[in-house]
N, C-alpha and C positions, 0 to 999 in steps of 0.2 A: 562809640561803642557798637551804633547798629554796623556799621561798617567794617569793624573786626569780626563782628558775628555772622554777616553775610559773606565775609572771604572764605573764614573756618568752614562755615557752610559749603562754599563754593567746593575749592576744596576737596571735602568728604567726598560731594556728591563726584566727582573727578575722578578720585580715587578710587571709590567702587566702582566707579565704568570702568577703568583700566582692567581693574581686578578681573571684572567678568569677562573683558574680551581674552584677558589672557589665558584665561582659561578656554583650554581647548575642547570641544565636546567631543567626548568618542565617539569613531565614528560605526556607523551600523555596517556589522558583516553580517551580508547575503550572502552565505555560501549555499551555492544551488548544486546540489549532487543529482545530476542526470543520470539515471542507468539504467541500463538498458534491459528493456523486458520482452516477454514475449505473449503469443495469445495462443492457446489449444482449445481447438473445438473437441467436443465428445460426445458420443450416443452409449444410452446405456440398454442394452439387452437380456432377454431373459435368454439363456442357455440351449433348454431343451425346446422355446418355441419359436425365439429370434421375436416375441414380442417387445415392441419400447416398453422402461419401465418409468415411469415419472414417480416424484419424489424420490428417489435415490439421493443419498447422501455422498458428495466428494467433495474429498479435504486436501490438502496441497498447502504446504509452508503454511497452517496456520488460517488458510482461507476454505470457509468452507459454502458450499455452494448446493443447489437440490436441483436434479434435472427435472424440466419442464415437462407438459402435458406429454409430451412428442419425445420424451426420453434423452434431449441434446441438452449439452450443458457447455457453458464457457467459460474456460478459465484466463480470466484476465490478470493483467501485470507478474506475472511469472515468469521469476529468473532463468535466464539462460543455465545450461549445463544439466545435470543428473537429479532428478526430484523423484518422490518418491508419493505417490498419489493414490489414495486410501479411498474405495466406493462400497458403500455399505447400503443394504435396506433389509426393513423387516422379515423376514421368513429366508432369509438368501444369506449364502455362504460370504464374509466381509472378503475385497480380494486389493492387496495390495499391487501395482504394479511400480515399477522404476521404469522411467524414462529416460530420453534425452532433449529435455524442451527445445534445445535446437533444430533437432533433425523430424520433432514430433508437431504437425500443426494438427492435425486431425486424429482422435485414438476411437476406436469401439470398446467398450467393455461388456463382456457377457457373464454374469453372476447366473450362478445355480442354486436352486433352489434346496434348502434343508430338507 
C-alpha cells in the first residue's frame, strides 16, 4: 500500500513540475522610446529699462519653470519643432511667443510693464 501511495505521490509531484515548466512566463517588454529633445536657454527683461526680472513665470508643453535671481531660465527636454512658450509676472503685460525649438537655443524676452 505504502508503495502505491508513494508512486501516486511520485507522480503528482511530476506532473505539476511539467505543468509549470510548460508554462511559459511572458516575457517583459521594455519598450524604450528615445526622442529626441531639445534645450533653450532664456533671459527675461524688463522693457523700458533692459533690467533681469527673476521670478517670471515660463510655461512651455505643460512645464513650467521661474527665472532665477539673474532673470535666465532653462528649458529643458523640449520637443523639437514649433512650441508656443507663455512668460508672465506680476505687474507685466503676459507675452506669448512661438518658436522653432530647432533653430532657437537662446531666446531674450522683454515684458512691459502695465
Amino acid at each position: 500500500m505504502k508503495k502505491i501511495l508513494f508512486t501516486i505521490l511520485a507522480l503528482a509531484v511530476l506532473s505539476l513540475n511539467n505543468a509549470v515548466q510548460a508554462t511559459p512566463e511572458p516575457e517583459a517588454k521594455t519598450e524604450t522610446k528615445v526622442e529626441n529633445t531639445v534645450m533653450i536657454n532664456g533671459l527675461v527683461l524688463d522693457n523700458a529699462t533692459n533690467e533681469t526680472l527673476a521670478g517670471a513665470v515660463i510655461t512651455v508643453d505643460g512645464q513650467t519653470i521661474y527665472s532665477d535671481l539673474d532673470g535666465n531660465f532653462i528649458l529643458k527636454n523640449v520637443k523639437p519643432g514649433k512650441i508656443k512658450v507663455k512668460v508672465s509676472m506680476i505687474s507685466y503685460v503676459d507675452q506669448v511667443l512661438e518658436i522653432d525649438a530647432n533653430n532657437a537655443s537662446k531666446i531674450d524676452v522683454k515684458l512691459k510693464q502695465i
